[in-house]
N, C-alpha and C positions, 0 to 999 in steps of 0.2 A: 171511735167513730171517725171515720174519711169524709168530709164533705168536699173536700177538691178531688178531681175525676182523674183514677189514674188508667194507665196502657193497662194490660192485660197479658203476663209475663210470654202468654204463648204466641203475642202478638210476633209477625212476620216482619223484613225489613218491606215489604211490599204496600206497606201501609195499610193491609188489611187488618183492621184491629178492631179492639171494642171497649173501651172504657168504664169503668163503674163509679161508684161511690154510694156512701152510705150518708143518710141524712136521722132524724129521728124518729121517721116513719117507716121507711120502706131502704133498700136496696136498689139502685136505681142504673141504666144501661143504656148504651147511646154509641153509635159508628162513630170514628173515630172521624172519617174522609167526610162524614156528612151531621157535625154536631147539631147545626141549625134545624135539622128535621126533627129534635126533641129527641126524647128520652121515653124508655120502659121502666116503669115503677112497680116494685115485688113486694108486700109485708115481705118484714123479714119474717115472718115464719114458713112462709111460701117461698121465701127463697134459701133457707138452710135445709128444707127438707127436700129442694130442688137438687140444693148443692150434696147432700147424702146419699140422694140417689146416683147421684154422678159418680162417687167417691165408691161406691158398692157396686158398678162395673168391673 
């Protein structure tokens, strides 16, 4: 489990990015350029079956 927020490897040098980290609730998400705006929080179950779907494009 990651509770410090990392880049997001397909991040851009443009600074367009987006941050995650895991805590022991949920999956959680946040602009890089604007962290003070808070965060998106996923169960992780909503967010592996998020990320399968991705994965099966």
């Amino acid at each position: 489990m990651n509770t410090e927020w990392t880049k997001s490897t397909y991040s851009h040098a443009s600074g367009d990015c987006v941050e995650c980290r895991a805590d022991g609730d949920s999956a959680q998400l946040r602009d890089t350029q604007h962290p003070h705006h808070g965060h998106l929080a996923f169960p992780h179950r909503e967010w592996a079956a998020f990320l399968a779907e991705l994965h099966s494009l």
